[in-house]
C-alpha positions in Angstrom: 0.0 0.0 0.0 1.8 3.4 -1.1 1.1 6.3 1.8 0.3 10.1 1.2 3.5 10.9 1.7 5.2 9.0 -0.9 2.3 10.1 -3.6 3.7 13.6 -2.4 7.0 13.0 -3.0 6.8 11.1 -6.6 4.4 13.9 -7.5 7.3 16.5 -6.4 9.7 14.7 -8.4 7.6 15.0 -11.7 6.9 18.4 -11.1 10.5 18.9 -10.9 11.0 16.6 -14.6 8.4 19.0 -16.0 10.0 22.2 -14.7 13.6 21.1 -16.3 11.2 20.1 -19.2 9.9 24.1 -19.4 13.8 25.2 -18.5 14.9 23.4 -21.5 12.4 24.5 -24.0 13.1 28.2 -22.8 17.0 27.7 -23.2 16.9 26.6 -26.4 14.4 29.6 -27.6 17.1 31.6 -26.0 20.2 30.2 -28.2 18.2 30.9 -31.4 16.6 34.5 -30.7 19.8 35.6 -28.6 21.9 38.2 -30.7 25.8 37.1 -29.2 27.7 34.6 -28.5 28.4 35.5 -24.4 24.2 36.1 -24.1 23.5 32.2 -26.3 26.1 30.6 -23.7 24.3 32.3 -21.0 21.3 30.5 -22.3 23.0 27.1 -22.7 23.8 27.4 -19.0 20.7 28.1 -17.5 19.5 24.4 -20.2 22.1 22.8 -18.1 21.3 23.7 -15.0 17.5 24.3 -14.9 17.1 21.6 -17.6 19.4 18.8 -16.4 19.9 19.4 -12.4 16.7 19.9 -11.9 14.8 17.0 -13.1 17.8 14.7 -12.1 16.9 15.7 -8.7 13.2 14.8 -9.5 14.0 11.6 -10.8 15.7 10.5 -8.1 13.4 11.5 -5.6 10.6 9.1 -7.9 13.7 6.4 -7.4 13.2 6.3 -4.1 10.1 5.7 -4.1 9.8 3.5 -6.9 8.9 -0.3 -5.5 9.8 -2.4 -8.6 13.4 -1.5 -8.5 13.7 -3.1 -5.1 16.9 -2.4 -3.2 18.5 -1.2 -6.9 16.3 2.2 -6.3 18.8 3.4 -3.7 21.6 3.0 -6.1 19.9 4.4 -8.4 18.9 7.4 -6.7 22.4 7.9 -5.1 24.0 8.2 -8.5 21.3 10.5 -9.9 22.2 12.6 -6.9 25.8 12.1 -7.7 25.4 13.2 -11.3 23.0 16.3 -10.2 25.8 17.3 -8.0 28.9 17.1 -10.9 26.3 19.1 -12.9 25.9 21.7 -11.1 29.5 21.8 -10.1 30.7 21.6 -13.6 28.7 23.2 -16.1 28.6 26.7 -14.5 32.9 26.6 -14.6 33.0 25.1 -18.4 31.0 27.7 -19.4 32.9 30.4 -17.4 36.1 28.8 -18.9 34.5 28.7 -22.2 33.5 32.5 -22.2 36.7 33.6 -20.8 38.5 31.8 -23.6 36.4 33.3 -26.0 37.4 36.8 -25.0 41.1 36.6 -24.4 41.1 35.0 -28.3 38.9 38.1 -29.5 36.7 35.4 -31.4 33.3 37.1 -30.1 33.0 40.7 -29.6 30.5 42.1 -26.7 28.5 44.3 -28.3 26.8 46.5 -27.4 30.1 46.6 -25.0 29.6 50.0 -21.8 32.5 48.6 -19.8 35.1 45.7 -20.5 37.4 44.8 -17.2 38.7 42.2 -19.3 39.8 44.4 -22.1 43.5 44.7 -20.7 44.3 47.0 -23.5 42.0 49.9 -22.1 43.5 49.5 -18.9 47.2 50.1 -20.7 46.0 53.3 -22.5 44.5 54.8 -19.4 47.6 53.8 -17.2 45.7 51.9 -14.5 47.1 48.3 -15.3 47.2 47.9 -11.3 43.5 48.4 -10.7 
């Protein structure tokens, strides 16, 4: 006999699969309407994270809770959790990596650009290197 409380839980977890459902949909409008490369990888991010961390979670939670699996349903929620956890570890720092690259190569300008603290060649030309 399954309780309330696990009907709560499964139900969280697949309202959690169909929020990273929503947060993918949304991130991928955002690569194609986004103008620049630095706004599309901002998009891509918030995919990752919103569209992969998210229902990861929710999945494990349903794992939990999910009889057939017997005592598997444990491992398999532990490594969901495990993967969640690398996800949102990782993806935010390759993407920072990837933009930061992307600058220092000059392969995507920021435009419209107000202020670039990167831009080590406006610091040499006011004479505040040290700033």
């Amino acid at each position: 006999m399954i309780s309330v409380f696990e009907i709560v839980l499964i139900t969280i977890g697949l309202a959690l699969i169909v929020l990273g459902a929503i947060s993918d949909l949304i991130g991928s409008i955002g690569l194609n309407r986004f103008k620049n490369f630095y706004l599309r990888l901002h998009a891509a991010t918030v995919g990752t994270i919103w569209g992969a961390f998210v229902p990861i979670i929710g999945s494990s939670i349903i794992a939990l809770f999910y009889k057939p699996l017997g005592t598997y349903r444990f491992f398999v929620a532990g490594a969901s959790l495990v993967t969640a956890v690398l996800i949102l570890l990782l993806a935010p720092a390759g993407s920072h990596a990837l933009a930061r690259a992307t600058h220092r190569a000059g392969i995507a300008k920021v435009e419209p650009c107000i202020v670039d603290h990167l831009d080590e060649s406006m610091c040499v030309k006011r004479g505040d290197v040290n700033d």
